[in-house]
BAPA-382106 format. One record per atom (N, C-alpha, C): chain; atom name; x, y, z. Coordinates in nm, 4 decimals. Each point is the difference from the previous one (the first is absolute). Layout:
// BAPA-382106
DOKOL / chaine / atome / xx / yy / zz
DOKOL / A / CA / X / Y / Z
...
This chain:
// BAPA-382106
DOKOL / chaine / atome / xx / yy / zz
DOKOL / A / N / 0.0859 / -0.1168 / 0.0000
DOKOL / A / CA / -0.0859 / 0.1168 / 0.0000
DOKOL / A / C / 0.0903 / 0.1228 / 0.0000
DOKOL / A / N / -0.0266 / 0.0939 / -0.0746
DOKOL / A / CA / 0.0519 / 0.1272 / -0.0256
DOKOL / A / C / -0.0067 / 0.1373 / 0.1191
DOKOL / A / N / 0.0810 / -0.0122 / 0.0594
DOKOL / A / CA / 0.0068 / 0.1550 / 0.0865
DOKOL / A / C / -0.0549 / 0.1021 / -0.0614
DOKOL / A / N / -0.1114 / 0.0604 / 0.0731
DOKOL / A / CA / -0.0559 / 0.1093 / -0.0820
DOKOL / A / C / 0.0639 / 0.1683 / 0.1161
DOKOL / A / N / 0.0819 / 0.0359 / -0.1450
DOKOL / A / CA / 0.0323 / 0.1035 / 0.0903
DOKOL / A / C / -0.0208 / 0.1551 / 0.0083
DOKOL / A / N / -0.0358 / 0.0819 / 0.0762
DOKOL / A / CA / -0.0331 / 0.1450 / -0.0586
DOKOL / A / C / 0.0763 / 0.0719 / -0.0552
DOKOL / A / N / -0.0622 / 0.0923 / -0.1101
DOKOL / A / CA / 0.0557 / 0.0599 / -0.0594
DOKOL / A / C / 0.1406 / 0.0552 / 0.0517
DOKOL / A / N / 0.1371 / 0.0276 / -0.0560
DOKOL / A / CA / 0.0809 / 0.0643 / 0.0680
DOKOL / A / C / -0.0168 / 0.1157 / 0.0005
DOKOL / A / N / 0.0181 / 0.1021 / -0.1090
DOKOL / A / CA / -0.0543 / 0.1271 / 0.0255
DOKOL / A / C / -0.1049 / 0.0422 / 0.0670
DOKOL / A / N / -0.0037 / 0.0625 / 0.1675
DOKOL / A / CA / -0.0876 / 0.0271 / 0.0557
DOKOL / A / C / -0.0749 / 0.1277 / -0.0651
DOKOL / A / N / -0.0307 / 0.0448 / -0.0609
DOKOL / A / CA / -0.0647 / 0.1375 / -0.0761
DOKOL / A / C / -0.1005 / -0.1244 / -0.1175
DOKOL / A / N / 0.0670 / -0.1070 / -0.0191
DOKOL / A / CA / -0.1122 / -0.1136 / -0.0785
DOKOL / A / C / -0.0802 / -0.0797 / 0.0947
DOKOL / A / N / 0.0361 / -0.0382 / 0.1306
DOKOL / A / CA / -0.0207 / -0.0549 / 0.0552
DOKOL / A / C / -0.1489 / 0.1529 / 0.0848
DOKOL / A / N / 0.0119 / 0.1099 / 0.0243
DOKOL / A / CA / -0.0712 / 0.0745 / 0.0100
DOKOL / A / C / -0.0881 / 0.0300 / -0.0782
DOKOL / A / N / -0.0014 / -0.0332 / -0.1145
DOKOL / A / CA / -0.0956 / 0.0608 / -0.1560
DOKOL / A / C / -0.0799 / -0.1791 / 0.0214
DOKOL / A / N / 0.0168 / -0.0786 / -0.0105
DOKOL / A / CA / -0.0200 / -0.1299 / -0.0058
DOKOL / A / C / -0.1420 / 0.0294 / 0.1330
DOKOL / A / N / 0.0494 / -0.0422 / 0.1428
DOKOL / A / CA / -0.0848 / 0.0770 / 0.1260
DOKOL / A / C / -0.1437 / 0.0695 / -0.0454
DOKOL / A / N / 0.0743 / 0.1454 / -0.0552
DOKOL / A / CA / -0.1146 / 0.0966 / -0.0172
DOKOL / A / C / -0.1306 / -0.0067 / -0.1207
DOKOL / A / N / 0.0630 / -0.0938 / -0.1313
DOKOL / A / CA / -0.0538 / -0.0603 / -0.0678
DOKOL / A / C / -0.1223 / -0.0918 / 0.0522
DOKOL / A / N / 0.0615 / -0.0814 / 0.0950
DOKOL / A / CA / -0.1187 / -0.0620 / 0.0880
DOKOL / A / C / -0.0903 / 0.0480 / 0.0590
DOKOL / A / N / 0.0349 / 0.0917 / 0.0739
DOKOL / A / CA / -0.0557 / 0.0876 / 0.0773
DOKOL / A / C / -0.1342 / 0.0734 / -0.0600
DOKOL / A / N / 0.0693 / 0.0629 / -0.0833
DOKOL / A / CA / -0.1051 / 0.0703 / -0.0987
DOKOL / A / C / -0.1497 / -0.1024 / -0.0657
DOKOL / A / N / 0.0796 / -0.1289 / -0.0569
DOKOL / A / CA / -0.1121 / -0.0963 / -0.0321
DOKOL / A / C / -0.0856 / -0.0204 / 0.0646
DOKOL / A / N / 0.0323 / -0.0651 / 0.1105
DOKOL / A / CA / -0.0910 / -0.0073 / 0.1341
DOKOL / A / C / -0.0583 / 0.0809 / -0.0165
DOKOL / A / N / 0.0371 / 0.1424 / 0.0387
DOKOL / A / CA / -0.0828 / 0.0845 / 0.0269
DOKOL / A / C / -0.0949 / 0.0645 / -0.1055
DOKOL / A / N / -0.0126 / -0.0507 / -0.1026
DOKOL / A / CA / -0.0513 / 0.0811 / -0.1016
DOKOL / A / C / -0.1199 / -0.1678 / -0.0350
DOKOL / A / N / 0.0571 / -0.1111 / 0.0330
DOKOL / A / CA / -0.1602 / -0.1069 / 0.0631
DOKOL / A / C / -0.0328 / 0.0270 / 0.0516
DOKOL / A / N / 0.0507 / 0.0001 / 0.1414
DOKOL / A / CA / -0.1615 / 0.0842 / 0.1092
DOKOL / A / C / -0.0521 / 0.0760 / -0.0636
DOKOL / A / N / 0.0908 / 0.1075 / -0.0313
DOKOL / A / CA / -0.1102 / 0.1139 / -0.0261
DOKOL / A / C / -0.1143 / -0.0131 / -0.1234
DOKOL / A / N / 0.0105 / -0.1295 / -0.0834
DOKOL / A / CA / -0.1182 / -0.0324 / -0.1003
DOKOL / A / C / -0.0776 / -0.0920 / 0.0565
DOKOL / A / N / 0.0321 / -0.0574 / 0.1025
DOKOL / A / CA / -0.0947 / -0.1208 / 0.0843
DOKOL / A / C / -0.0604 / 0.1094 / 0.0894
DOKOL / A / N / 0.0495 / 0.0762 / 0.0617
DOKOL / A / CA / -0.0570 / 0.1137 / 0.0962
DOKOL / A / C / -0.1326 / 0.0550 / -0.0768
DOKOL / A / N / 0.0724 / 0.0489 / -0.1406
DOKOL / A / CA / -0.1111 / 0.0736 / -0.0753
DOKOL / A / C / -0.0974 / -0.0662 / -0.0218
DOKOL / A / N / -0.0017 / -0.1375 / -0.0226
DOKOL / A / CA / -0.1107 / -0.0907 / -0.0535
DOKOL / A / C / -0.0826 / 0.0019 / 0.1069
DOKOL / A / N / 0.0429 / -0.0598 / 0.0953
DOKOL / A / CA / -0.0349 / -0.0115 / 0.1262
DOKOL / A / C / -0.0940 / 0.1315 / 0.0467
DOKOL / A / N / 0.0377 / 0.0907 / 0.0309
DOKOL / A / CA / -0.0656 / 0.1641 / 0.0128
DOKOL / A / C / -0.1319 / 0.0125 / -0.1057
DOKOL / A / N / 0.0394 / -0.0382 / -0.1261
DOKOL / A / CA / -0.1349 / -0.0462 / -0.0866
DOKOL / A / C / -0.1129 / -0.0420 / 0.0524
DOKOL / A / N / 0.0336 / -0.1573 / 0.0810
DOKOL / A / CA / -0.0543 / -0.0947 / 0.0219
DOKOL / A / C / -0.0857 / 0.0862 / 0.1240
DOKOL / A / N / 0.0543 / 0.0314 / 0.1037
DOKOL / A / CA / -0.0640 / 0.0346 / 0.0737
DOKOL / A / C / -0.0597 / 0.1383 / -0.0104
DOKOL / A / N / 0.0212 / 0.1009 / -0.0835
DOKOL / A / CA / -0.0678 / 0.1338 / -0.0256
DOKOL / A / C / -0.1295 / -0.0557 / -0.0729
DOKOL / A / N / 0.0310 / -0.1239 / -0.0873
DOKOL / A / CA / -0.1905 / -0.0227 / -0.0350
DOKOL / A / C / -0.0807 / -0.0820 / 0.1142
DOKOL / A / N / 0.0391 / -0.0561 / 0.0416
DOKOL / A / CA / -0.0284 / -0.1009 / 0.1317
DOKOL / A / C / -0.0990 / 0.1374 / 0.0968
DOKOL / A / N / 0.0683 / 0.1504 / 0.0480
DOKOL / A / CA / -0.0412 / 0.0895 / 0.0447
DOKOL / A / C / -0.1251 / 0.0271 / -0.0539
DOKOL / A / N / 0.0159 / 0.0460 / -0.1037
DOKOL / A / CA / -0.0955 / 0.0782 / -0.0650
DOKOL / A / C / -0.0953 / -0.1490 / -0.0132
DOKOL / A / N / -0.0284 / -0.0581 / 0.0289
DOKOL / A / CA / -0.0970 / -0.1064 / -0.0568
DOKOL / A / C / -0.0701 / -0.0161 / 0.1483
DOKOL / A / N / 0.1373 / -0.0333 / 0.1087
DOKOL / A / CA / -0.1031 / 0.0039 / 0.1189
DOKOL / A / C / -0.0776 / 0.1173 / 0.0673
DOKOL / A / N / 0.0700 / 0.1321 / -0.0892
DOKOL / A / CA / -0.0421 / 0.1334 / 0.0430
DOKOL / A / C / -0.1387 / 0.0424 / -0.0498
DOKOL / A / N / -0.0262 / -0.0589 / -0.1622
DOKOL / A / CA / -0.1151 / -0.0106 / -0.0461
DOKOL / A / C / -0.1082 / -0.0818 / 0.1131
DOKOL / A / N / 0.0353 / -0.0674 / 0.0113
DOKOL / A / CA / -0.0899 / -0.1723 / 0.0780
DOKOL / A / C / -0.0433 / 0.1016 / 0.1237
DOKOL / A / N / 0.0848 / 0.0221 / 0.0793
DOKOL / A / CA / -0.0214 / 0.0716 / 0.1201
DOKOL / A / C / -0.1113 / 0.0989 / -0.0614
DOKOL / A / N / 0.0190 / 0.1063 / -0.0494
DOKOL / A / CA / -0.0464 / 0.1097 / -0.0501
DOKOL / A / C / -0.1795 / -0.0819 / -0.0509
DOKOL / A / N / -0.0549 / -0.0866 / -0.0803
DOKOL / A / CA / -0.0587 / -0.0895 / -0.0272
DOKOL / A / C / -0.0968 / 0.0270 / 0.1159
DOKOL / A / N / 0.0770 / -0.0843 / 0.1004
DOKOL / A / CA / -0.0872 / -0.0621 / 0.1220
DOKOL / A / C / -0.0457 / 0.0684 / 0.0862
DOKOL / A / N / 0.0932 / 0.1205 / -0.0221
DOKOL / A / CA / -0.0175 / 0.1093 / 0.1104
DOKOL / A / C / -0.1508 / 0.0640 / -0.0751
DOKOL / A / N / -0.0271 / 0.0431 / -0.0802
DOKOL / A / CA / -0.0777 / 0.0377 / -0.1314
DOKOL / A / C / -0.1550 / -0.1249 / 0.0027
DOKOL / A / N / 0.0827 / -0.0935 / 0.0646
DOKOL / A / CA / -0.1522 / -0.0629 / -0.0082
DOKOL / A / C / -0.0327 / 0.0054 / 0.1139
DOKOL / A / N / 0.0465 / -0.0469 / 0.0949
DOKOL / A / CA / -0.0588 / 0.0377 / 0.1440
DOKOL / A / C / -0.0269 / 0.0997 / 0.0650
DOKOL / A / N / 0.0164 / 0.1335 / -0.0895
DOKOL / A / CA / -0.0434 / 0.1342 / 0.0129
DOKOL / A / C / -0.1274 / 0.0426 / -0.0138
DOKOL / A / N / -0.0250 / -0.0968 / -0.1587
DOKOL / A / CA / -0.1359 / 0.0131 / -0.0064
DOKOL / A / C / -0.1033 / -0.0879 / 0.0199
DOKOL / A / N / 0.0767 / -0.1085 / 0.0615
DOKOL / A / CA / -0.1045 / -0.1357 / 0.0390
DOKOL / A / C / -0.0843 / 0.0357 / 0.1573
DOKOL / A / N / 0.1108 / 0.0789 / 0.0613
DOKOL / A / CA / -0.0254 / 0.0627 / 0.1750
DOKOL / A / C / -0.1190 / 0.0959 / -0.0633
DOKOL / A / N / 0.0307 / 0.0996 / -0.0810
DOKOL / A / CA / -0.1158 / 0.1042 / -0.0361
DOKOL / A / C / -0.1662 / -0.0680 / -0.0472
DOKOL / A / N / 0.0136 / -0.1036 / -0.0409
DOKOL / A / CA / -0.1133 / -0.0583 / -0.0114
DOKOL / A / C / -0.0861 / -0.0650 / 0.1046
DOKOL / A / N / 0.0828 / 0.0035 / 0.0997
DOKOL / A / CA / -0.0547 / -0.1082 / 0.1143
DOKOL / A / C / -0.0780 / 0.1204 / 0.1017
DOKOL / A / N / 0.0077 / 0.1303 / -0.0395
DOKOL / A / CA / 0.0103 / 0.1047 / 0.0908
DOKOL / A / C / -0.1643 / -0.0061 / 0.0341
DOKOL / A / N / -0.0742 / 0.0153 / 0.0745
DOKOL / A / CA / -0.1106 / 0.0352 / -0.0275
DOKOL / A / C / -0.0859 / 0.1331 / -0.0333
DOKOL / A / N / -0.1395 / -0.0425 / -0.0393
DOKOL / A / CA / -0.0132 / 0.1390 / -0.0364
DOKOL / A / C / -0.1048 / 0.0387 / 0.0453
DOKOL / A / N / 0.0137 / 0.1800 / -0.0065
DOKOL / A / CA / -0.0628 / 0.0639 / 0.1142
DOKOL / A / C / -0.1367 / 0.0311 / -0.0941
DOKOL / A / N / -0.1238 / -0.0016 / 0.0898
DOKOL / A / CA / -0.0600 / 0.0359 / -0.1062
DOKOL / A / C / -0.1215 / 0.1613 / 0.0812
């Protein structure tokens, strides 16, 4: 088996590092984004629903009211 060894020039051995670095970081940040997607419609859907129910039981209570005559 072959010794794997680091670069000798440390200024390659630094560019090599930051190369990584950057990758990584530039996946999260498209899994992040997807992700942020995922849940900004997830919001607005349960924000609708809420909004919905609130809207019906507003006017389901107003019906039950009695009336004066």
């Amino acid at each position: 088996m072959k010794n794997v060894t680091p670069a000798k020039n440390p200024t390659i051995a630094l560019f090599l590092k930051l190369t990584a670095v950057v990758a990584v970081a530039l996946v999260v940040l498209l899994i992040a984004g997807f992700l942020l997607k995922i849940v900004l419609i997830a919001a607005v859907v349960a924000a609708i629903a809420v909004g919905v129910f609130f809207l019906y039981n507003l006017f389901r209570r107003r019906s039950k009211l009695p009336v004066i005559r």
